[in-house]
C-alpha positions, -999 to +999 in steps of 0.1 A: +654-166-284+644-131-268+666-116-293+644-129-323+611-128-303+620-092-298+631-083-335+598-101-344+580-079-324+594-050-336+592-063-377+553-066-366+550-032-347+565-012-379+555-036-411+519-051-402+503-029-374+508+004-388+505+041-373+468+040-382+455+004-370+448-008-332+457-040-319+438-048-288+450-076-262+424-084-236+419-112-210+382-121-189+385-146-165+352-155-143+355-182-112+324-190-094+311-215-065+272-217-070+251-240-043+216-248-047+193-251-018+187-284-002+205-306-029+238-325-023+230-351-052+253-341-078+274-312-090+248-301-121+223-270-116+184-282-123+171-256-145+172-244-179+206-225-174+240-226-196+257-203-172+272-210-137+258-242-142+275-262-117+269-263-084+288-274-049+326-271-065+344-238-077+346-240-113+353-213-140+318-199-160+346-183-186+377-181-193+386-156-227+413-143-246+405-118-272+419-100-302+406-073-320+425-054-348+407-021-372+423+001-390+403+027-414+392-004-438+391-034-420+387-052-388+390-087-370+382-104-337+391-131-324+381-146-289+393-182-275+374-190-244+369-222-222+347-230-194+313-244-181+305-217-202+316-231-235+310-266-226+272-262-224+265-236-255+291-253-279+279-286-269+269-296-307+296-276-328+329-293-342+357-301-318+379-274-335+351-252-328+343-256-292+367-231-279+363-200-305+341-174-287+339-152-318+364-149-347+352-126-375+363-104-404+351-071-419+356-049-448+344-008-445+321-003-475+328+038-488+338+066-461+306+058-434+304+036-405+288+007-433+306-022-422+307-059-438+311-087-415+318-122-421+322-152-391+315-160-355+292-131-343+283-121-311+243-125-308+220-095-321+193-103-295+191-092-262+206-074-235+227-096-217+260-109-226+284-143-223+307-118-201+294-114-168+310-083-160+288-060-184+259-072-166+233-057-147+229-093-126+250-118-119+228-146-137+214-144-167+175-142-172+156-174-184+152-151-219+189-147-221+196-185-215+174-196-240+184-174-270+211-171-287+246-161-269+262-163-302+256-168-336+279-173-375+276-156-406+274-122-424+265-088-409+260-056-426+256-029-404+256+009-402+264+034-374+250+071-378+276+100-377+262+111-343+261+074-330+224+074-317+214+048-348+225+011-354+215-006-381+224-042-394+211-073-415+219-106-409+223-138-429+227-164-402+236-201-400+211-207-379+199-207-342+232-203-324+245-224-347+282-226-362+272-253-383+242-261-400+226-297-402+231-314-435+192-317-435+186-274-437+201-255-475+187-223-463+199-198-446+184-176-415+181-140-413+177-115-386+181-076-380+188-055-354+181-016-346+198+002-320+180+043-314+199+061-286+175+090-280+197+105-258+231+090-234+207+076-208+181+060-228+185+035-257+155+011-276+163-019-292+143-039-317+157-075-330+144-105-350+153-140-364+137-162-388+150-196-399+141-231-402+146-256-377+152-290-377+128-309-349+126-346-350+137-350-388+110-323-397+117-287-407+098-261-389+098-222-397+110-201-367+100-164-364+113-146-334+114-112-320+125-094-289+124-060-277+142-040-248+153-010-234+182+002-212+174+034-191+197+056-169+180+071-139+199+099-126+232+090-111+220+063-091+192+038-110+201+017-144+171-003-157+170-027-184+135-050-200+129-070-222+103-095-244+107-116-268+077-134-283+082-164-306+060-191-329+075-218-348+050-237-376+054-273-394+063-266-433+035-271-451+006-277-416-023-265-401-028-239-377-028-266-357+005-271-358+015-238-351+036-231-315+038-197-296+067-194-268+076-154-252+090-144-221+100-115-204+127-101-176+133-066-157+164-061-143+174-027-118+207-016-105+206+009-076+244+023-074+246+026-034+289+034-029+318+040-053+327+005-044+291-008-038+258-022-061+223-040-054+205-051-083+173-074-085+155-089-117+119-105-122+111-121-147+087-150-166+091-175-192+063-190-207+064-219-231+035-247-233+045-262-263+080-272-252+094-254-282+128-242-261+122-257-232+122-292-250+131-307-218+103-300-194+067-310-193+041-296-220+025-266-203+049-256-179+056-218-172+087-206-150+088-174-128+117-163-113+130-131-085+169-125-083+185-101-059+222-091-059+254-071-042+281-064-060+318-049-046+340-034-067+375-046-054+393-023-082+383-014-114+388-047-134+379-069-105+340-073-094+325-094-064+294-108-070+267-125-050+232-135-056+201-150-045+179-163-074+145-182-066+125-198-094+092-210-096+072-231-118+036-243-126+047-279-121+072-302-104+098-297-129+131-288-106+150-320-094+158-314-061+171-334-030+160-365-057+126-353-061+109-329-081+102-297-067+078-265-080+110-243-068+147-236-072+164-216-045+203-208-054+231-193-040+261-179-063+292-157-061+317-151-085+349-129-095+354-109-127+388-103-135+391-084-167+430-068-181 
């Protein structure tokens, strides 16, 4: 058996993966224990969150394998995750689908950096990814929760020689969605541009627009966020963003018309080789319960995080966090009442080879 698993290896090394192309092997694993303040009642986290969701029991946020192959003409990724993670954003795709984290194909179009990309995409909005590790805070913002982490269909994008511009144009499935409902034909679209004006300082301007499907009615969705991602010197990295949002019945009034946008700054001092603190406010305001579909109509969330991170080696990060939230009304379920706050304890452990 290690005779043919070797030869095989070799047959693959020489005939599929030649001289030119790069096959990449990487593994993310991220435990965590996450306690919220004054509630023993059960092991689920009472806000609008999707990651480190569980509380009083060490569980695993994500848990990743991924692939990615390019050679001068094409490229593929493929990522197969698991995880509290997983289990809350791919609550509603197929079972076959619940475990791929991305898994796309592309095709080079001419000599340039114009790419055509077909499958499971990583989200074009925002700053903040599914991997913990690349991220300022330990949590993710209230805006980061509530858009999309990741999102299928076709991507056409262009990189300038010089690498300051990214380009792309999207036709989507829909709102971090792998599969679209039976009801919904037409597709969604989004684009993306990326301006580095210089290695410290990068803009970012993304949309969406699609229809939704609320309550057997379709609804047109328009969305559009904005951030930027600033180096200060050798010490300071600071990221915002906003993202403003209105979503219309086909065919009503202005009556019918819904406005949601939020907001989040996030800071990272770097205080030792070894050693970050970080902190991030940030706001969330949606009184039509157009994302927030499970809290009261008129409710707007605040929230301050603070954070210290320890770099045990270069793949392995510490994490801990305080994270208070605030809202306008009694919306957190806490120690079996609801509560205007949420105060919550986490650490985790990024492990990434």
């Amino acid at each position: 058996m290690k005779r043919l698993l070797y030869l095989l290896f070799i047959f693959l090394t020489n005939n599929v993966i030649g001289q030119k192309d790069s096959l990449q092997i990487s593994f993310y694993v991220e435990p965590y224990y996450s306690i919220e303040l004054g509630d023993n009642t059960d092991h689920n986290r009472h806000a609008p969150i999707y990651c480190y969701n569980r509380q009083n029991e060490v569980d695993i946020n994500l848990g990743l394998i991924q692939f990615a192959f390019k050679n001068n003409k094409t490229r593929a990724n493929l990522g197969i995750g698991a995880g509290t993670y997983m289990q809350a954003n791919y609550v509603n795709e197929q079972d076959a689908l619940k475990y791929v984290f991305e898994g796309n194909a592309g095709m080079r179009l001419g000599k340039k950096e114009l790419w055509l990309d077909a499958g499971i995409l990583p989200s074009h909005i925002g700053f903040e990814s599914a991997i913990g590790s690349t991220n300022i805070n330990l949590s993710r913002s209230i805006l980061a929760e509530n858009t999309p982490y990741y999102e299928a269909g076709v991507r056409i994008s262009y990189t300038s020689i010089n690498e300051k511009l990214f380009v792309s144009m999207l036709m989507l499935n829909g709102w971090q969605k792998i599969r679209r409902e039976d009801q919904n034909q037409i597709p969604s679209f989004g684009h993306q541009i990326s301006y580095k004006f210089s290695d410290n300082f990068l803009i970012n301007w993304s949309t969406y627009a699609g229809i939704e499907i609320v309550d057997s009615l379709k609804q047109n969705r328009l969305f559009s966020n904005l951030y930027f991602d600033a180096t200060l010197g050798t010490k300071w990295r600071l990221m915002a963003g906003w993202d403003i949002g209105t979503q219309q019945l086909q065919n009503g009034g202005k009556d019918t018309q819904k406005l949601w946008h939020s907001g989040a700054i996030s800071a990272q001092y770097h205080l030792h080789p070894n050693w970050d603190i970080n902190a991030r406010a940030e706001f969330y305001h949606d009184h039509d319960m157009v994302i927030l579909t499970d809290l009261p109509d008129g409710t707007s969330l605040y929230g301050a995080t603070v954070g210290v991170d320890y770099k045990v080696l270069a793949n392995f990060l510490w994490r801990f966090e305080y994270r208070n939230l605030i809202s306008n009304k009694n919306v957190f379920y806490i120690a079996e009442e609801y509560q205007m706050q949420n105060n919550a304890l986490t650490t985790s452990w990024t492990y990434k080879f």
